[in-house]
Steps between C-alpha positions, in 0.01 A plus 500: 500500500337632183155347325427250755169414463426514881646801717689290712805291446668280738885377415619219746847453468484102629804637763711588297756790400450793319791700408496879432728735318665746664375826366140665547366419158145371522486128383124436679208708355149476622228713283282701659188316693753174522596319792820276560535269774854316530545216740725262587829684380796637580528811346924563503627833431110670471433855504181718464603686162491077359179590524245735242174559644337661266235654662402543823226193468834299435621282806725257601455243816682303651338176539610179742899373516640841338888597591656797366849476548703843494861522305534890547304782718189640330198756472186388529348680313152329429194374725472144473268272720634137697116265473704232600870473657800719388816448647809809412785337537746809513862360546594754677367783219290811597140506375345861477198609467464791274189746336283426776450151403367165666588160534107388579437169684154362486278287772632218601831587328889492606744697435875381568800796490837271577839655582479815289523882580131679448482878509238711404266356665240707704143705463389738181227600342404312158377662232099472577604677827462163691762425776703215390824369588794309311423159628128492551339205637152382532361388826583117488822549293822422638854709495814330583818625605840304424774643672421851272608864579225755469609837402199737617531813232140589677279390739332159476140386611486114543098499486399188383585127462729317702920519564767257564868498619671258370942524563574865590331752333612877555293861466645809471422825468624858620156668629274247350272273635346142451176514668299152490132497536407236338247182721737237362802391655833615478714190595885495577550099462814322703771580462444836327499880537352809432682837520389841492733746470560868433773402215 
C-alpha cells in the first residue's frame, strides 16, 4: 500500500481465495501512516512475516467475512486488529503468540479460533508499560472458541468483551491461571465443553 492518495485502503476479495507461498517473504507492504482493510477473503496459507509494516503507524484490519486458513503452525509475531469478523481456521495447527504481541478485536467485533492449538497466550507488559494481553478484546467484541486447546505459558486475564464455547475447547496450564472478570458473558452452548486443567 504505497502512494495512495488517501491513508486508507480497503481490498474486498468478492469471497474468494487467496493463495500464499510458503516461506516468510513479505509480498504485502503498507507505508508508513497507511491503512489496509481486507474483507471478504480467504486468506490460505497466511502468515504475519507476508506482511511489512513499515512503521509503527502501519496497520492491517481485518474487516467483515475474513478466514485465514492455517497449512503449518506459526508465530505471530505482529499486532493486527479484527473491525469486523475473523475466523482462524487452524486444521489442527498450533498458533503462537510470540514478542509480546496482540491479536486486537475491536467493538462490536468477532473473533473465531476453530480447531487449532494456541499457546502463548496470557498477560505481559507492552512496551508503553500498559498491561495488555495476546488476544485483547474490547468491551462489545466477541471471542469464540472451536473445539481449541489453550496452552497457558503464563497467566491470563479475560477482562473484557464477551466468550463462547462452541465443541470442546480445552485450557491448560501447570501453575497458571485463567481468571475472567470481564461483565460479558462467558457462554458454554449445547452440546459443548469447557476444561480447565493443570496440563
Amino acid at each position: 500500500v504505497r502512494g495512495a492518495k488517501t491513508s486508507f485502503m480497503t481490498f474486498d476479495g468478492k469471497n474468494r481465495k487467496i493463495f500464499f507461498p510458503a516461506n516468510d517473504i513479505p509480498v504485502i507492504m503498507i507505508s508508513p501512516g497507511k491503512t489496509l482493510r481486507m474483507q471478504n477473503v480467504t486468506l490460505v496459507g497466511f502468515r504475519p512475516a507476508h506482511v511489512n509494516l513499515q512503521s509503527p503507524s502501519s496497520q492491517l484490519l481485518f474487516g467483515e467475512g475474513v478466514c485465514w486458513e492455517l497449512e503449518s503452525d506459526l508465530d505471530f509475531a505482529k499486532t493486527m486488529t479484527v473491525i469486523g469478523s475473523l475466523t482462524v481456521q487452524g486444521n489442527g495447527r498450533v498458533l503462537a503468540f510470540a514478542d509480546s504481541k496482540s491479536l486486537k478485536v475491536a467493538d462490536k467485533a468477532s473473533l473465531e479460533l476453530k480447531n487449532c492449538k494456541i499457546k502463548g497466550v496470557g498477560d505481559f507488559v507492552d512496551a508503553s508499560g500498559r498491561q495488555a494481553t495476546s488476544i485483547m478484546c474490547a468491551d462489545s467484541a466477541r471471542l469464540l472458541l472451536n473445539n481449541v486447546t489453550c496452552l497457558l505459558d503464563t497467566s491470563w486475564t479475560f477482562s473484557s468483551g464477551s466468550l463462547d464455547v462452541v465443541g470442546n475447547s480445552l485450557f491448560k496450564g501447570i501453575q497458571k491461571t485463567f481468571t475472567y472478570s470481564s461483565g460479558a458473558n462467558l457462554t458454554v452452548n449445547a452440546h459443548s465443553s469447557l476444561t480447565l486443567t493443570r496440563g
